[in-house]
C-alpha positions as CSV (number, residue, x, y, z in Angstrom):
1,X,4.1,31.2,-55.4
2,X,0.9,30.7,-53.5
3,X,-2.5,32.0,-55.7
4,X,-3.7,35.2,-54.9
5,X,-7.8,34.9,-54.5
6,X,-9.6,34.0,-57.3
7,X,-12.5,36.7,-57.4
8,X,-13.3,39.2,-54.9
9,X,-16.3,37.5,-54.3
10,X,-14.3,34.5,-52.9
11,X,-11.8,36.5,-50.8
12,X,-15.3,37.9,-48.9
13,X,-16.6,34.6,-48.5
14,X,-13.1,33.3,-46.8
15,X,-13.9,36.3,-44.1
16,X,-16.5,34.0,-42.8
17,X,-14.9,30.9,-42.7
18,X,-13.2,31.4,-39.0
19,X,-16.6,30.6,-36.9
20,X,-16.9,27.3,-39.0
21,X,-13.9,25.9,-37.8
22,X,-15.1,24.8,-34.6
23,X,-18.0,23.1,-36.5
24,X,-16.5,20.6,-39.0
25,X,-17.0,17.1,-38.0
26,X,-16.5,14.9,-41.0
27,X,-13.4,14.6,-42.7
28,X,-15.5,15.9,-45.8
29,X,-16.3,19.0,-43.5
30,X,-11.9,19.4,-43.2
31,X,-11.1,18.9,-46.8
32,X,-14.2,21.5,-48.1
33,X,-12.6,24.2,-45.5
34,X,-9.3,23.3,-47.0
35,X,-10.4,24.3,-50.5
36,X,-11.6,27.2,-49.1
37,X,-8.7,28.1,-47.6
38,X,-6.9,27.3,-50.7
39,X,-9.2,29.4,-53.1
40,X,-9.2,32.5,-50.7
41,X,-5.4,32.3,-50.5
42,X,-5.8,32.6,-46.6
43,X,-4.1,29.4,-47.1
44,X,-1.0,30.8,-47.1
45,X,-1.5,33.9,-45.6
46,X,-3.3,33.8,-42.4
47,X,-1.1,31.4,-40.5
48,X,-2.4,32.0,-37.4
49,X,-6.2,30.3,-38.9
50,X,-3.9,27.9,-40.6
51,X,-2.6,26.9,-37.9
52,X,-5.4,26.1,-35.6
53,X,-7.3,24.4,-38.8
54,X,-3.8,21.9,-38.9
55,X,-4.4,21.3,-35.0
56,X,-7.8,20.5,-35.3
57,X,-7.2,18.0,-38.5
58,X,-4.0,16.6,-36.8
59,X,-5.9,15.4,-33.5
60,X,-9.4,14.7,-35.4
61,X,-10.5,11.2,-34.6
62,X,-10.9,9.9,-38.5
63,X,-8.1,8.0,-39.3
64,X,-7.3,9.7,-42.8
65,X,-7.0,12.9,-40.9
66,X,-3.7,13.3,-39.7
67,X,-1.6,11.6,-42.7
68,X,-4.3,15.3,-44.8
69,X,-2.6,17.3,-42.3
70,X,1.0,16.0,-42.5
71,X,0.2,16.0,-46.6
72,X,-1.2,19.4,-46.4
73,X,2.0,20.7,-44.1
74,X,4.4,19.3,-46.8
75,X,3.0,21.5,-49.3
76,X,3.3,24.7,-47.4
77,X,6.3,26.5,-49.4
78,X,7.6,27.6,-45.5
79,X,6.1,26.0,-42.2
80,X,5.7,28.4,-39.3
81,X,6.3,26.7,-35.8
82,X,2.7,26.5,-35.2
83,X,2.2,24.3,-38.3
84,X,5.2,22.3,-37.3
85,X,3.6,21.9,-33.4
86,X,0.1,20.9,-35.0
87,X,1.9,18.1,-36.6
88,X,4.1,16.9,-33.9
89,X,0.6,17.4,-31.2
90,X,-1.1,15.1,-33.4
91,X,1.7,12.6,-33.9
92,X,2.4,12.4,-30.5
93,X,-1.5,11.8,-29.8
94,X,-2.0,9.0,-32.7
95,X,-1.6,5.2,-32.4
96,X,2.4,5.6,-33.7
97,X,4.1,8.5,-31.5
98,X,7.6,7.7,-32.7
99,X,6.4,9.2,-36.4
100,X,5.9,12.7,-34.2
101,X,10.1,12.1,-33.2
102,X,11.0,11.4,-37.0
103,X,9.1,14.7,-37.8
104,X,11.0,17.0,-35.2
105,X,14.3,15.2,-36.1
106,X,13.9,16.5,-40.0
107,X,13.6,19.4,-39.3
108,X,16.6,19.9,-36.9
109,X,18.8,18.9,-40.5
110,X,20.4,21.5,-42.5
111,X,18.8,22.9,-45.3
112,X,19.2,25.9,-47.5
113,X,15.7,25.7,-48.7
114,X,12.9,26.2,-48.1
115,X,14.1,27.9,-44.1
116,X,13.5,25.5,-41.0
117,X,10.5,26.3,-38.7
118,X,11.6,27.9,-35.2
119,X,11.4,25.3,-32.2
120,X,9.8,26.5,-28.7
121,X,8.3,25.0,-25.6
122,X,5.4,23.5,-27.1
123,X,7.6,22.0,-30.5
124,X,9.6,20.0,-27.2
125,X,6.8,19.5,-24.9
126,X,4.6,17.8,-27.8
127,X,8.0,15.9,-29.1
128,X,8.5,14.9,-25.2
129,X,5.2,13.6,-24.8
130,X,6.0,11.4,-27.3
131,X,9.3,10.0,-26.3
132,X,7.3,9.1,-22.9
133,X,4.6,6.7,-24.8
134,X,7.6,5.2,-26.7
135,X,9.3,4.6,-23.4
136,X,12.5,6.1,-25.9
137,X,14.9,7.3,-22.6
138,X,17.8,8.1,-25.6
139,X,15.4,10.5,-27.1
140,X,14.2,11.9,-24.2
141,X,18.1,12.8,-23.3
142,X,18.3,14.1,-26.7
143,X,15.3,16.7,-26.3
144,X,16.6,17.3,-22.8
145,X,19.7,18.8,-24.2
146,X,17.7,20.5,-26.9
147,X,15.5,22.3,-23.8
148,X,18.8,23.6,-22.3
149,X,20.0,24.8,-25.5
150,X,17.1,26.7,-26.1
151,X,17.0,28.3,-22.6
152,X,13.3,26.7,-22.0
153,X,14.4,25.2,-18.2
154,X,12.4,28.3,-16.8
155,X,8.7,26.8,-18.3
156,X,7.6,24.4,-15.4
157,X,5.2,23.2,-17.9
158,X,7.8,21.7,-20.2
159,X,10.0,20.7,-17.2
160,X,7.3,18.9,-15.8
161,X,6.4,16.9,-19.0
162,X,10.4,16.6,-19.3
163,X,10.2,14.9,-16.0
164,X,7.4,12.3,-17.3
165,X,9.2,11.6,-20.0
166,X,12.0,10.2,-17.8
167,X,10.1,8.4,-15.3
168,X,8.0,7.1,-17.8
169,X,11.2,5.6,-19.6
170,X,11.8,4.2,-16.2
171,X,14.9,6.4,-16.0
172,X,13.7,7.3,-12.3
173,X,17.1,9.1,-11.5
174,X,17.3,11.1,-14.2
175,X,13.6,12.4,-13.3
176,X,14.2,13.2,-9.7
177,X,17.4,14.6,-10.6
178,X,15.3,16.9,-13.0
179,X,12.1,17.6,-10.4
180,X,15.5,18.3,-7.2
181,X,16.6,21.2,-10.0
182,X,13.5,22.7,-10.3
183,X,13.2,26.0,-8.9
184,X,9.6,26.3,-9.2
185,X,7.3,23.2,-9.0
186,X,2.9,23.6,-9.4
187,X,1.4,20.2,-8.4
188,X,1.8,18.4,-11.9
189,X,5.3,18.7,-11.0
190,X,4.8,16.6,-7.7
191,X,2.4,14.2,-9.4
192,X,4.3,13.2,-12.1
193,X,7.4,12.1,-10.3
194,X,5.1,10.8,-7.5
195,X,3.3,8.3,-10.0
196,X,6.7,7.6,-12.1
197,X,8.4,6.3,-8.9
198,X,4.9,4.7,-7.3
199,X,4.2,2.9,-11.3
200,X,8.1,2.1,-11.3
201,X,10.5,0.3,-8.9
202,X,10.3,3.1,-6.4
203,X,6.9,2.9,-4.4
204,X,8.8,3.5,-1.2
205,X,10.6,6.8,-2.5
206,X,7.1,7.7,-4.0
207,X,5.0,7.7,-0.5
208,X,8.3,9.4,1.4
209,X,7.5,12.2,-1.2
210,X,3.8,11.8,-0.4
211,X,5.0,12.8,3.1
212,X,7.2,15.7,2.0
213,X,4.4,17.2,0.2
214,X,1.4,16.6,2.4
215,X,3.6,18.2,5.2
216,X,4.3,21.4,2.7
217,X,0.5,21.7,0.8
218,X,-0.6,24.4,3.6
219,X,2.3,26.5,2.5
220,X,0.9,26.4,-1.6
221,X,-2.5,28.1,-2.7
222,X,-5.4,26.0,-3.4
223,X,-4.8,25.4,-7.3
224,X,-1.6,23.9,-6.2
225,X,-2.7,21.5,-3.2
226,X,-2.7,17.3,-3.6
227,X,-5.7,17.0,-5.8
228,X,-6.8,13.1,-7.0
229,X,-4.3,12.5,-9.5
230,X,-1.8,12.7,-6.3
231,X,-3.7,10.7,-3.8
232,X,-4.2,7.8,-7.1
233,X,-0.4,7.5,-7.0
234,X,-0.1,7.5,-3.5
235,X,-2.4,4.4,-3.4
236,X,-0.9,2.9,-6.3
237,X,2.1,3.0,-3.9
238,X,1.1,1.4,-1.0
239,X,-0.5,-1.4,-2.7
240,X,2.5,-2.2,-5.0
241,X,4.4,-2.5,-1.1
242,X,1.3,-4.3,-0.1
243,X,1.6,-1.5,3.4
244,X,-2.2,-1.6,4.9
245,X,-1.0,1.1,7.4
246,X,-0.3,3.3,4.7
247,X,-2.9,2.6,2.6
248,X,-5.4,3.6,5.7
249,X,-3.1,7.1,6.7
250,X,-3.5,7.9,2.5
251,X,-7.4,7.0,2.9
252,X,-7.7,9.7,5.8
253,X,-6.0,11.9,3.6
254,X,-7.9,11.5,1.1
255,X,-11.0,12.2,3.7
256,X,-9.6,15.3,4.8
257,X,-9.0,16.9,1.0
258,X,-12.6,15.9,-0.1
259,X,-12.1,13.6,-2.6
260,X,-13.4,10.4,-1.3
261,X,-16.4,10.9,-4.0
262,X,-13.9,10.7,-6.6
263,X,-14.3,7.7,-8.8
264,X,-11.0,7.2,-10.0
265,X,-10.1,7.7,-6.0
266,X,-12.3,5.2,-5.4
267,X,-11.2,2.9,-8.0
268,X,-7.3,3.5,-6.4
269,X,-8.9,2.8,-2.6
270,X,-10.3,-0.6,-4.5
271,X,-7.0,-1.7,-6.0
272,X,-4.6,-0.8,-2.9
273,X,-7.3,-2.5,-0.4
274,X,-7.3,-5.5,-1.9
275,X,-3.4,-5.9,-2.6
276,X,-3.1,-5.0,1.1
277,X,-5.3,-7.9,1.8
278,X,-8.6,-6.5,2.9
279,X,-11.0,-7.7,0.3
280,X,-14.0,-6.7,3.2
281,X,-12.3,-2.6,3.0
282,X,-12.4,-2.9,-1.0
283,X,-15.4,-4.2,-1.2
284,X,-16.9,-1.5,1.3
285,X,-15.3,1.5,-1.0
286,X,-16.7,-0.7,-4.3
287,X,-19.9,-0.6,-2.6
288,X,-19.9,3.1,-1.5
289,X,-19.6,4.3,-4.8
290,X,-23.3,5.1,-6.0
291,X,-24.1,2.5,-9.2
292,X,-24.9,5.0,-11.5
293,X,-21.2,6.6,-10.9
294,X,-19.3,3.2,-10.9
295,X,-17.5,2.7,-14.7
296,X,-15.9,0.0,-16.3
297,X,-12.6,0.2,-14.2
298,X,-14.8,0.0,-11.0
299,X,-16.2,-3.2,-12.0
300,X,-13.1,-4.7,-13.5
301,X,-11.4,-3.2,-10.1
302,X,-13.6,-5.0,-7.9
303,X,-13.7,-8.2,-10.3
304,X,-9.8,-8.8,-10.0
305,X,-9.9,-7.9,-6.1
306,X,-12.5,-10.9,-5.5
307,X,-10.6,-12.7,-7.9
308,X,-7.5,-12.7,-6.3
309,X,-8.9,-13.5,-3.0
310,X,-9.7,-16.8,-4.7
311,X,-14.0,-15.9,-4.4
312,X,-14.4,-17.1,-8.0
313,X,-18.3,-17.4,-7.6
314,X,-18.4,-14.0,-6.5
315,X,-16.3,-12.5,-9.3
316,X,-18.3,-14.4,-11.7
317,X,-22.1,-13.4,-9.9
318,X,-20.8,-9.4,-10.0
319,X,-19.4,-9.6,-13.8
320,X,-23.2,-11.4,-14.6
321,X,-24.3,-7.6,-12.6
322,X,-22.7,-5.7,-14.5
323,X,-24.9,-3.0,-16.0
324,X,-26.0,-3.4,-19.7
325,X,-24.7,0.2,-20.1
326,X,-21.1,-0.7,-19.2
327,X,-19.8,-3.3,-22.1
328,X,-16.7,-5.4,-20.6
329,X,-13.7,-5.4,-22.3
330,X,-10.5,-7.5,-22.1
331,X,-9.5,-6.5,-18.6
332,X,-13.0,-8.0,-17.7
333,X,-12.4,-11.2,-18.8
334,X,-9.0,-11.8,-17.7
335,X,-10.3,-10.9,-14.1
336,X,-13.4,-13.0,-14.3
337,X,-11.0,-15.9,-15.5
338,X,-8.4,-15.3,-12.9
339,X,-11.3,-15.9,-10.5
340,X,-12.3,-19.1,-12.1
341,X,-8.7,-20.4,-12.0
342,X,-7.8,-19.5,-8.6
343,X,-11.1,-21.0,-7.4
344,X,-10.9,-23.9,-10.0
345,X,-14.1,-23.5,-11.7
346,X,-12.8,-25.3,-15.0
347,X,-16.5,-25.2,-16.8
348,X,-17.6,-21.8,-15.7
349,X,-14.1,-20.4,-17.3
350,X,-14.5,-22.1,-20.3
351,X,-18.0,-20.8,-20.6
352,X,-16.8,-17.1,-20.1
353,X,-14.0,-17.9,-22.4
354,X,-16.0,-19.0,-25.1
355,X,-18.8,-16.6,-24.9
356,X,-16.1,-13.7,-24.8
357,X,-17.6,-10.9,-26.6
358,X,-14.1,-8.8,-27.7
359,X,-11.7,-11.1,-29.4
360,X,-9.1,-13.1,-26.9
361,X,-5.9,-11.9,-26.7
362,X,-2.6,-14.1,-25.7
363,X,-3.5,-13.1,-22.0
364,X,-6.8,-14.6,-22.4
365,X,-5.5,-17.9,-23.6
366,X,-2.8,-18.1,-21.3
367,X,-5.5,-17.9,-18.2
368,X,-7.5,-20.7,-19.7
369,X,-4.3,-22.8,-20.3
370,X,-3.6,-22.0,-16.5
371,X,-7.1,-23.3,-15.7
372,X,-7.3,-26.6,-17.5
373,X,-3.5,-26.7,-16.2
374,X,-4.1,-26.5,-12.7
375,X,-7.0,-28.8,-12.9
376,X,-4.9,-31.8,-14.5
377,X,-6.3,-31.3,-17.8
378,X,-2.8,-31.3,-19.5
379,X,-3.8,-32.7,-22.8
380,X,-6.8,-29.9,-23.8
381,X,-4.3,-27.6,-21.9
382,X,-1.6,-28.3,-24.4
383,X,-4.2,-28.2,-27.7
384,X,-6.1,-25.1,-26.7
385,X,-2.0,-23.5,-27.2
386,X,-2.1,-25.3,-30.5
387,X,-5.6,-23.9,-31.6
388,X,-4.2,-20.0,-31.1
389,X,-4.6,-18.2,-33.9
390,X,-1.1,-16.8,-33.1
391,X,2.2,-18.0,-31.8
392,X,2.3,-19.0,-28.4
393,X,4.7,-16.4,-26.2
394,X,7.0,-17.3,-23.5
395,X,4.6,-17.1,-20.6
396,X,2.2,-19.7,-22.2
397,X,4.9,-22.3,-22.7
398,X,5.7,-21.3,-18.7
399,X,2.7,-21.9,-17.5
400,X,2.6,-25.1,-19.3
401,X,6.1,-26.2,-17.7
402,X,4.0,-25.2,-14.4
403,X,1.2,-27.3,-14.7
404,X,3.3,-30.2,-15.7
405,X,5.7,-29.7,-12.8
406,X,2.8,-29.8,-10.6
407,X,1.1,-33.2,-12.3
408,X,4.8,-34.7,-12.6
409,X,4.2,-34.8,-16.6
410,X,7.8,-34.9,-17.4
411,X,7.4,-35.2,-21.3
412,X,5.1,-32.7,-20.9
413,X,7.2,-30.4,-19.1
414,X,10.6,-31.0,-21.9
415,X,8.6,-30.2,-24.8
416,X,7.5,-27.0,-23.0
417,X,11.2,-26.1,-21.8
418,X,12.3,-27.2,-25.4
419,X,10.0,-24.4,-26.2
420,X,10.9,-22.1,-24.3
421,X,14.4,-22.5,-25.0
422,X,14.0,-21.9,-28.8
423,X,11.8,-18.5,-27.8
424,X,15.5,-17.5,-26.4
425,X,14.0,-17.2,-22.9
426,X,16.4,-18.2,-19.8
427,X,14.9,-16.8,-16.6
428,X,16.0,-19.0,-13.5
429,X,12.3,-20.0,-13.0
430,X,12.4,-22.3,-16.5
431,X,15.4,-24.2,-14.9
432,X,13.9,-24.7,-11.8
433,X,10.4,-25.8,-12.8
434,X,12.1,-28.6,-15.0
435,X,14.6,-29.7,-12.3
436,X,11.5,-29.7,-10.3
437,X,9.7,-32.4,-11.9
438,X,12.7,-33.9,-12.6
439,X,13.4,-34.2,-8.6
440,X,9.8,-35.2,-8.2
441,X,10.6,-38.7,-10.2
442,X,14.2,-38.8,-8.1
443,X,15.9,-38.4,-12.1
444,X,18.9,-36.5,-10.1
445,X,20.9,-37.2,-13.1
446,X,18.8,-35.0,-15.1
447,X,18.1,-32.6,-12.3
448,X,22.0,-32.3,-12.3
449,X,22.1,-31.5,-16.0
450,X,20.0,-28.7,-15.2
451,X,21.7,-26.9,-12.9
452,X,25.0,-27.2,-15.1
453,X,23.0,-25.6,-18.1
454,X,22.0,-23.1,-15.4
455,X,25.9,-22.5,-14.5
456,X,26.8,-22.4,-18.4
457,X,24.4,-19.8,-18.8
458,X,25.0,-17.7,-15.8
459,X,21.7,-18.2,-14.6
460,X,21.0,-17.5,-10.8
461,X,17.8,-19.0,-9.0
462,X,15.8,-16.0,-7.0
463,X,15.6,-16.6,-3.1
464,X,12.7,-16.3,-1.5
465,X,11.7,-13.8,0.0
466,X,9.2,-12.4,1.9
467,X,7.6,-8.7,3.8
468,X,5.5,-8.2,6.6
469,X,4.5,-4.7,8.4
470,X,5.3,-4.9,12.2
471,X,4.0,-1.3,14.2
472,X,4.4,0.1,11.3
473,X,7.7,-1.1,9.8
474,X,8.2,-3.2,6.7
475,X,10.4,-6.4,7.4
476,X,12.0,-8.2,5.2
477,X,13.1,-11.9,5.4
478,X,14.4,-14.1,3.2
479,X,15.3,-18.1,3.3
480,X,17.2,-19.3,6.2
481,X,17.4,-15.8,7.0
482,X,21.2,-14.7,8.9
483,X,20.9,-10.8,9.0
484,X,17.7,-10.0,11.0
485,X,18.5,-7.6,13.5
486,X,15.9,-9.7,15.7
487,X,16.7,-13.0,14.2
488,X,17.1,-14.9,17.8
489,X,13.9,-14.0,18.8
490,X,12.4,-14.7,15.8
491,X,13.9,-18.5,15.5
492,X,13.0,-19.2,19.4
493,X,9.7,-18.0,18.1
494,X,9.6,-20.4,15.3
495,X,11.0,-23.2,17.0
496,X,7.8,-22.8,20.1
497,X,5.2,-22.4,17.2
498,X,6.9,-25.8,15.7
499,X,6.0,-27.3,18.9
500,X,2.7,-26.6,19.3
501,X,1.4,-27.2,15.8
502,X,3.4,-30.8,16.2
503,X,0.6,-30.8,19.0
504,X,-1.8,-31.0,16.1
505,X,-0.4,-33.2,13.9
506,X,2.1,-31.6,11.8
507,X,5.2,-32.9,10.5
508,X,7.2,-31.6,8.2
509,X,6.1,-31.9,4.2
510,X,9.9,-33.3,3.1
511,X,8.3,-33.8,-0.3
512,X,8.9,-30.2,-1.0
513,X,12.0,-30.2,-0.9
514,X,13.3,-31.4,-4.1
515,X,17.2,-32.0,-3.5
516,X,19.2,-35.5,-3.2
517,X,19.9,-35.0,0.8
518,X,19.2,-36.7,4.1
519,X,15.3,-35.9,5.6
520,X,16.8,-34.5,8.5
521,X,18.5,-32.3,6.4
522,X,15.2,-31.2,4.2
523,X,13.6,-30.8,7.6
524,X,16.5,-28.5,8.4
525,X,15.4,-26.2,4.5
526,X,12.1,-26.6,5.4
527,X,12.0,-24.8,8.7
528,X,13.4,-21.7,7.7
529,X,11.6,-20.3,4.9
530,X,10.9,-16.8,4.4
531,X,7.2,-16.7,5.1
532,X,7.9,-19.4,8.3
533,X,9.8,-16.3,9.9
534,X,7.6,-13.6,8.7
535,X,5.0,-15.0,10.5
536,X,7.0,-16.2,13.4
537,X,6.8,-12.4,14.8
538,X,4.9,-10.6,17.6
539,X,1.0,-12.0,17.8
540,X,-1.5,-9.6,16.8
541,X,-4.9,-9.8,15.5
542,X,-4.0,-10.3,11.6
543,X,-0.9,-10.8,10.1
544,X,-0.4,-10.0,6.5
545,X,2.8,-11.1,4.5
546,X,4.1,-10.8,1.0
547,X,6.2,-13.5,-0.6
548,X,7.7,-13.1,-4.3
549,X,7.6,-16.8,-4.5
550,X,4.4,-19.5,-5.0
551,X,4.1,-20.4,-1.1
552,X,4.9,-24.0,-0.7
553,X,2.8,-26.8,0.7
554,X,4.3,-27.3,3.7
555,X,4.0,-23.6,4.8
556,X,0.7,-23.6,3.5
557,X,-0.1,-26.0,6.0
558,X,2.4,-24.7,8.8
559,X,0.4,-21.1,8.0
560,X,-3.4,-23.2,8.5
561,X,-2.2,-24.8,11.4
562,X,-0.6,-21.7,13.3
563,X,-4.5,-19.9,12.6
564,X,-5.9,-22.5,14.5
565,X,-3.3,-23.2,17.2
566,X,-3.3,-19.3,18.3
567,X,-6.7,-17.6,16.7
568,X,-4.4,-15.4,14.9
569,X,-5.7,-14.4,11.2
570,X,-2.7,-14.6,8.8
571,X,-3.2,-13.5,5.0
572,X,-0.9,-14.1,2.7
573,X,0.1,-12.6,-0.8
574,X,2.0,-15.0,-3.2
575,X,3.1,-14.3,-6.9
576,X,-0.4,-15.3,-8.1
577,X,-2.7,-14.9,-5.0
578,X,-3.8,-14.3,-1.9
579,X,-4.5,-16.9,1.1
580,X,-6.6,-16.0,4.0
581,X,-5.9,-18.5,6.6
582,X,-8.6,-18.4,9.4
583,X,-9.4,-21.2,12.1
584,X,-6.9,-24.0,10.1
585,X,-8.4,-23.6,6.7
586,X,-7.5,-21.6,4.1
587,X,-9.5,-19.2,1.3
588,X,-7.8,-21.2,-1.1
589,X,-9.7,-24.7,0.1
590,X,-5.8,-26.0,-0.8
591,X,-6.3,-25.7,-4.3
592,X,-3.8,-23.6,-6.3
């Protein structure tokens, strides 16, 4: 039975305790109104003030606070739904969300006592968000059945976090499957399936919806209208397609709705600029944003935009700008490194590296192993893995195998695949990377025992491939490409650009072709290559392309070669970079 009040005199004190609630701070602060609450009996009955004292424990940033609350609920002799939705909020909010699903799932069991608290919108919606950070799509299913059973598909709120949920468990269907149903839809609606397909594998779906609601926002009243969160996925959108035309319609857009101040806007325009491959538009929004408003994503924004348009110096000069007021933190340095490795500054990375002032993480050392890699330095490459204060993950060892493919290290590049192999990995690019370097010493014994292991193991080298945006329109090419709908014209194209860089000097660079044929024959693989057509399209005054794959040294210098031969400015985006070619040279100054 819960104590009645111990003296009058206490039960009138507890009639002030409500304005304190807002006020307590310390975790001492919690525990004293919890005695109080305790001695005055309002404990156990007032659970509306009970309630909102469990909220404010469960989400209080001490780290002893929410395990009080969840001790402090299992002690109630009966939990009221708001108690049980404290707990859950708080769960859900803390650094281990699945604990908030293992709450809600005890107390969907049978039990005769003491009598199971009442589920609603919020016990779902809390439970939901939760299932969404643990990317836990079986859960999510489960809690969607438990919203139908419980008649809750009316609450837009709780659809709309449903919806999240799935897109955030990369279950993209189910979520648009879910937002289609919806017979009502506000804004967070929109936004959260716009940014679940733009974040997920469906950045052209997301900017169709873009459309769809741009053309329908006059028709909504003001709170409901594209605000900032909307136009942020739209841009994440466009730059994940690498679309410049779209990037610049969103941009007027964005113009037109008034948020262009908006720093997380701003930060968006930043990222999709400079994936789109204008570093100069980037740099103009980076610039445009007043220096007492930029925060640390600006600067780490604008750091990994210069980076990957291979202006190491530059990254490195604006991290050294960086206000006092704005500490970097690991995104910083793996942006500043990234500049240093794509532009090969070996000693200014290790500096940086080494005067880090958060602890390196795995990404950390896998950039440094990636610098002294590209710059030949194999051997420190190799110890700096072995000086890790933790185990070395798959994409170190592959960037190893990398570095020794490109110095033609072959023992190197086995101990590294040996590696890899033990770490269970078998992606295609491990196989090809050591037949690589076996091809390289003409070992086409060894090169063959590759690609049986690849064929035992039902593993499938990815084409090449390769976009570029022509009035408008994506295109798409890949290797020796048969399907184009303009493919004639493209390879008559090709074959005339052939001829007039062969006026400059240019003959093919067989040595990239690593098979046992004839050189007519690699002359044959080398001429049609995704990024060769791409670019073999109508003239215009820049041409940008996106290629899945590292571009290869011969099209690196077919690509320098066709800037000078017709003035035409020709930026290309690789797996790891970009490459501006202007005037037969390129931003890379052939080094990566």
């Amino acid at each position: 039975m819960p104590p009645a009040p111990a003296t009058a005199t206490a039960a009138a004190a507890a009639l002030h305790l409500e304005p304190f609630l807002p006020r307590l701070t310390t975790l001492s602060h919690h525990k004293q109104f919890h005695a109080q609450l305790i001695t005055s009996a309002r404990l156990y009955f007032e659970p509306s003030l009970r309630a909102r004292f469990l909220d404010r424990l469960a989400l209080s940033a001490h780290a002893a606070a929410l395990p009080h609350a969840l001790l402090l609920l299992r002690s109630l002799p009966s939990t009221a739904t708001n108690d049980l939705n404290a707990a859950l909020r708080g769960l859900a909010a803390s650094p281990h969300p699945a604990r908030s699903l293992l709450l809600l799932a005890g107390r969907l069991l049978p039990s005769p006592s003491p009598p199971r608290p009442r589920l609603d919108a919020l016990s779902l919606s809390f439970a939901l968000k939760a299932s969404a950070r643990c990317s836990d799509g079986p859960a999510t299913i489960q809690l969607h059945a438990l919203v139908l059973r419980l008649g809750c598909t009316a609450d837009v709120r709780l659809i709309t976090t449903l919806l999240d949920s799935y897109a955030k468990c990369d279950d993209l269907a189910s979520a648009r499957k879910v937002f289609d149903e919806m017979t009502v839809r506000d804004v967070a609606s929109w936004n959260a399936l716009l940014a679940g397909l733009a974040q997920g594998t469906e950045p052209t779906l997301a900017l169709k919806l873009f459309h769809r609601l741009v053309g329908s926002f006059r028709e909504l009243p003001p709170r409901e209208a594209p605000n900032e969160v909307t136009m942020v996925a739209a841009l994440s959108a466009c730059a994940q397609i690498g679309s410049l035309q779209d990037g610049l319609n969103v941009h007027e857009f964005v113009r037109k709705m008034g948020v262009s101040g908006n720093v997380r806007v701003c930060n968006a325009l930043i990222d999709m600029y400079s994936k789109c491959g204008s570093l100069a538009r980037a740099l103009e929004v980076f610039h445009s944003i007043k220096r007492e408003d930029r925060t640390l994503v600006s600067y780490n924004t604008a750091i990994q935009a210069i980076s990957m348009h291979g202006h190491g110096g530059d990254a490195l000069k604006l991290f050294d700008e960086m206000p006092t007021c704005i500490e970097p933190d690991e995104v910083t340095y793996i942006a500043v490194l990234c500049g240093c490795n794509h532009a090969g500054l070996v000693d200014d990375g290790l500096r940086v590296f080494h005067g880090m002032r958060v602890p390196p993480n795995v990404k950390h050392y896998g950039t440094v192993v990636d610098l002294l890699g590209r710059a030949g330095r194999l051997a420190e490459a190799y110890d700096t893995i072995k000086s890790m204060p933790f185990p070395a993950d798959i994409v170190l060892w592959q960037t190893l195998l990398g570095a020794s493919k490109t110095h033609g290290d072959v023992e190197l590049a086995e101990l590294a695949a040996t590696k890899l192999a033990e770490l269970g990995s078998n992606v295609d690019g491990d196989y090809v990377l050591l037949s690589n370097v076996y091809a390289s010493k003409a070992r086409w014994a060894d090169v063959g025992r590759v690609r049986d292991t690849m064929r035992s193991n039902d593993v499938r080298k990815v084409p090449g491939f390769s976009y570029t945006e022509i009035s408008g329109v994506m295109h798409k090419f890949i290797n020796g490409d048969k399907e184009h709908p303009r493919l004639q014209e493209i390879y008559r194209a090709l074959e005339e650009i052939v001829s007039k860089i062969g006026e400059l000097g240019y003959e093919p660079e067989t040595s990239n072709v690593l098979h046992d044929i004839g050189e007519e024959e690699k002359q044959y693989a080398l001429s049609y290559h995704s990024e060769k057509l791409a670019i073999a399209t109508p003239p215009g005054e820049t041409l940008r392309v996106i290629k899945n794959l590292r571009i290869c040294g011969d099209c690196h210098v077919v690509a320098k070669l066709i800037s000078k031969a017709y003035g035409r400015v020709i930026i290309i985006r690789d797996r790891a970079r970009f490459h501006r070619f202007e005037d037969g040279q390129c931003s890379c100054s052939d080094y990566w």
